[in-house]
C-alpha angles and dihedrals in degrees: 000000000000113000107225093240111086128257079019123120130178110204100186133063134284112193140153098325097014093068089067089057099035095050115154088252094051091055096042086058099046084049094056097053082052086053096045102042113006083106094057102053087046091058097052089047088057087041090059097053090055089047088053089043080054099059087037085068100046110288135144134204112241120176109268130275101188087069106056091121081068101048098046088040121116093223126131127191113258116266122274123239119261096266088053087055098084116030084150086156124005122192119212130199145132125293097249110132094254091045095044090054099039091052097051090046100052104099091251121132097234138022121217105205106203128217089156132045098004093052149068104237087228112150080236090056093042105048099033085059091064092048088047086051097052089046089052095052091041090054081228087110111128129148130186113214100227095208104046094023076230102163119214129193130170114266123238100262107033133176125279113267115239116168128201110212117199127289124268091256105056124092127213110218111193094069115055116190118205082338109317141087115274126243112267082212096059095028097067093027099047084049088046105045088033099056099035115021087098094044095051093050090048084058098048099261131092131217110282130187142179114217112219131211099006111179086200155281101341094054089051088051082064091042079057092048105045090050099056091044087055081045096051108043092043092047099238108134129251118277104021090096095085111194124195107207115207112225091225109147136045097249097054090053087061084042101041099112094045076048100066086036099066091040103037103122084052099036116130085163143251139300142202105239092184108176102053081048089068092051099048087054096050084045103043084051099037100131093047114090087206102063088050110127140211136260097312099228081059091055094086123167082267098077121100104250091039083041090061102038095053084048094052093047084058104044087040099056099044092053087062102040092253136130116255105207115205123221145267123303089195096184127127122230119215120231091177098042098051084192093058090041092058085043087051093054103041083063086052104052090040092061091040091051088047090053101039094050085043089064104255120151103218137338146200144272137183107216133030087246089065092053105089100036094053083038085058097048087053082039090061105051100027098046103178092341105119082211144327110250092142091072104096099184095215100166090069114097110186114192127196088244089050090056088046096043104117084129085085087049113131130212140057146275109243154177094239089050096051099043081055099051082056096046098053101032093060087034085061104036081053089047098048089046088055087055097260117114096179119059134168115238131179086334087307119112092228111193123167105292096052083055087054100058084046098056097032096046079061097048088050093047102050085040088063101027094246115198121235109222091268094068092260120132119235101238126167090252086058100047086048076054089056092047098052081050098050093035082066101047091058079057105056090040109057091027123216088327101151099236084071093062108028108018105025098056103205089176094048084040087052104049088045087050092057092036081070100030110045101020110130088238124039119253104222101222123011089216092072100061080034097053088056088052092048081058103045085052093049 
């Protein structure tokens, strides 16, 4: 269809309920923020890759000089509205109608809507979000299950909506500006923020984001700008937008109080986002054996280099007035096995109770059924406090060594951890090309940045040779091995269903797998060559 606006075309359809997301102000709007900011955002991508040439050549990641004015400033983030005071637990998932309404049911604080990590980038995906969205905040919201006729509706009381666009680095494809692929970041935040800033300020609220995979200061500075200028042209004032930035990437951790600075009228705070951390490690010293890790089920919050990142966030965040998130308790609960469930559980009190006693505010879970046991470990050390910012946390000393320690990591690498990078790496990629970007695998919640560190830590181990723990060394023919075993094992598991063999596209997941495992140079994110596939499929 042609949008209406000039140089604008919208690839995709819009058809019955899209018509009232994809308006020709609403893409007049989202244009303009392509036209505004798009080379900008150019610029710090290319930026990235000569950082990363740069530790390809030997290069390390201090904390910034330049920047010293920010670090001895008395300076604190703006304060966050009533409904940002206690995120004591946030649950995160994708935008489809049952999530949506679960989530927001689940007794959670907040609710992370998810247009990024936890989602398959489909235009069906993409746009019905937005209607979902609408409906939530418009407490319309229903869904039928068609299989069980289960009936679900929102509760009286539900969760504060937050929403993650994509990441800077993500297209999206099915609306081209002046000739080129629109940016997925302004895309879902310029619908969002178009179509229910207002609302959510009619109902008490306000609209409220996480930004995800920042490589540092200078990409939350767009992220600024981008928001005053929304702000601006739709006549909401500045500062209501508030904006959570996940500390993702290892960059971003050296980069975390320049961070809150250039984002401090927006600032919500900032989160552990754990498991993308450890990607963007394997990924930013690829090239370096010493910085190779072991299996990634055996790299938990208690090692040195997570230990200190987790202590300076804190500390960070508390300087400056402003919430530290913790990160992601991806198990899943049973509901059938009551002695995995109690296993399940036990994980997910242990972290809460780490992170609670370490001085975060509030933290993250997968799955409802999470929700009360990580809400009694907060409950515990916070009492009626809606958080405890207060707590500065001045005894902790984070050096750059100490961020970039994985030498003191303990653990092996193994057979077991490699068939299960291989598992769940081609599981997900099959998953996510079926339009699910959250799947439950082996009682994880496995979303695309635990199927990173999967497929990059094998990259990184059949790059250096790595031994398994049985002296053999982790070659491509052994992880294709690997492949034809575990291949096998789907099989067996979910016997001849169909979606094995049709939808779910085990050859097609397999050779993508490889396309971002075994290539000679790494690809920096699989959902870019996934993504084309994703197209080609739709």
């Amino acid at each position: 269809m042609k949008a209406a606006l000039a140089g604008v075309d919208v690839r995709g359809p819009v058809e019955g309920r899209f018509a009232e997301i994809l308006t020709p102000e609403a893409i007049e709007f989202v244009a303009a923020l392509q036209r505004e900011f798009n080379p900008v955002r150019e610029d710090l991508l290319e930026r990235r890759a000569e950082r990363q040439a740069e530790i390809d050549a030997g290069g390390s990641i201090d904390f910034l000089a330049e920047t010293r004015q920010v670090h001895e400033g008395d300076w604190r983030v703006a304060p966050v509205p009533d409904d940002l005071q206690n995120r004591r637990v946030e649950i995160t998932g994708p935008t489809d109608r049952k999530m949506v309404i679960n989530a927001l049911n689940s007794g959670a604080r907040g609710f992370m809507a998810d247009f990024e990590d936890a989602n398959s980038p489909t235009w069906e995906n993409q746009v019905g979000g937005h209607v979902n969205l609408v409906d939530a905040i418009e407490r319309r919201i229903e869904f039928t299950d068609p299989k069980t006729s289960k009936e679900y509706r929102l509760n009286e009381e539900v969760a504060t909506l937050l929403v993650r666009p994509r990441g800077w680095h993500l297209p999206e494809k099915h609306v081209v500006v002046d000739g080129a692929p629109m940016s997925g970041s302004l895309f879902d935040f310029g619908l969002f923020f178009f179509h229910n800033a207002r609302r959510l300020l009619d109902k008490g609220s306000g609209p409220y984001f996480y930004l995800p995979k920042l490589q540092g200061h200078l990409e939350a500075r767009l992220w600024n700008s981008v928001f005053e200028y929304a702000q601006d042209t739709l006549g909401i004032p500045r500062g209501t937008i508030k904006a959570t930035v996940l500390i993702e990437t290892i960059w971003a951790a050296f980069e975390m109080e320049e961070i809150l600075y250039e984002l401090r009228d927006h600032s919500a705070g900032l989160n552990a986002g754990r498991w993308d951390y450890m990607f963007s490690l394997i990924k930013t010293f690829r090239e370096r054996p010493e910085f190779a890790l072991p299996d990634r089920n055996s790299v938990t919050m208690t090692v040195p280099f997570m230990r200190a990142y987790t202590e300076l966030l804190v500390k960070t965040c508390h300087r400056r007035g402003a919430h530290a998130m913790g990160g992601m308790a991806a198990v899943i609960p049973s509901r059938k096995d009551p002695e995995a469930n109690e296993k399940a559980l036990a994980k997910v009190r242990e972290d809460k109770r780490r992170e609670a006693t370490d001085g975060f505010d509030g933290t993250w879970v997968a799955h409802p059924d999470a929700v009360p046991a990580a809400t009694e470990e907060f409950d515990a050390v916070l009492g009626e406090r809606p958080n405890q910012v207060e707590r500065l946390r001045e005894e902790v000393s984070v050096s750059a060594g100490e961020l970039l320690d994985v030498a003191s990591t303990p653990g092996e690498v193994t057979e077991e951890g490699l068939r299960n990078d291989v598992n769940v790496g081609i599981q997900y990629i099959s998953s996510w090309l079926r339009g699910n970007g959250a799947a439950g695998i082996y009682g994880l919640m496995e979303d695309a940045a635990t199927s990173e560190i999967a497929r990059s830590q094998v990259w990184q181990w059949v790059r250096h040779g790595v031994e398994l723990s049985d002296g053999r060394a982790v070659t491509a023919d052994l992880v294709r091995w690997a492949e034809d075993e575990e291949l096998e094992r789907i099989r067996s598991e979910v016997g001849n269903d169909e979606w094995f063999y049709a939808e779910g596209r085990p050859e097609e997941s397999r050779r993508l797998f490889e396309q971002v495992a075994l290539s000679e140079d790494f690809v920096e994110f699989l959902t870019l060559p996934a993504y084309e596939k994703l197209l080609d499929l739709e």
